[in-house]
N, C-alpha and C positions, 0 to 999 in steps of 0.2 A: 504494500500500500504506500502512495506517494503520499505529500503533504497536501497534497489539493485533493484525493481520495479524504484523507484521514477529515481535513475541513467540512467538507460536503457530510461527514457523518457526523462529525461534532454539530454542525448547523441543524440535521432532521433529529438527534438527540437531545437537542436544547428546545428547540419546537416541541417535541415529545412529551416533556418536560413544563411546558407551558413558561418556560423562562426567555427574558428578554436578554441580550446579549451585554447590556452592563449589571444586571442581575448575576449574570457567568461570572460577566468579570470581577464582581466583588467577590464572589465564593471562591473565586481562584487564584486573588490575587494578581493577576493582571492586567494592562488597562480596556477600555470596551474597543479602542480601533486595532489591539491586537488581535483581538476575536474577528470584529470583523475582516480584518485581514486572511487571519486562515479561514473562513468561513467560505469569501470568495476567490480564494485563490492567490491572495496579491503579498500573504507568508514567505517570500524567498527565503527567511532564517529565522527559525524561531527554537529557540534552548530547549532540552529537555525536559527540564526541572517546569517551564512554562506549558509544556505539550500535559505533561504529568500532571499540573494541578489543574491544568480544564480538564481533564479527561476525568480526575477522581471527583472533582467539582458534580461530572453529570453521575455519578455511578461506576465508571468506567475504569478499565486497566490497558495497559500497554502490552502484550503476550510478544512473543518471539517463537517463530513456527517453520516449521519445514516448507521451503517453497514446491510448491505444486505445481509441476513440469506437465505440462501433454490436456489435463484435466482443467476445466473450465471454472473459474472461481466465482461465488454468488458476483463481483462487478463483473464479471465480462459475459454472465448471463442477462443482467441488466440489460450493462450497454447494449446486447443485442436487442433488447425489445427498446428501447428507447427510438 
């Protein structure tokens, strides 16, 4: 998953959620045009330590996984229907 993946799911998890994006940002300690930045894509750099507390802010973890070579991953079944 890129940064602009990882935004797009932090964006429908905070929706989810019924939180507005400077509501994120105070739970997570960073500011609201950071959010919105990874939200839309416009994140070229953003620290771990800042990925990690939005992501626990919604619920969320960061896991580490075996890449899945050959087999279609839930976004590239998306993107086909999109």
């Amino acid at each position: 998953m890129d940064l602009h993946s990882l935004g797009r799911e932090i964006r429908r998890q905070r929706d989810a959620a019924g939180l507005t994006q400077e509501q994120l940002a105070a739970m997570a300690l960073v500011s609201r045009p950071t959010i919105a930045r990874l939200e839309t894509g416009r994140a070229s750099d953003l620290g771990y330590r800042s990925i990690v507390r939005i992501l626990n802010a919604l619920g969320l973890d960061l896991r580490v996984s075996t890449l899945n070579r050959g087999r279609p991953t839930l976004e590239d079944l998306e993107a086909e229907q999109a």
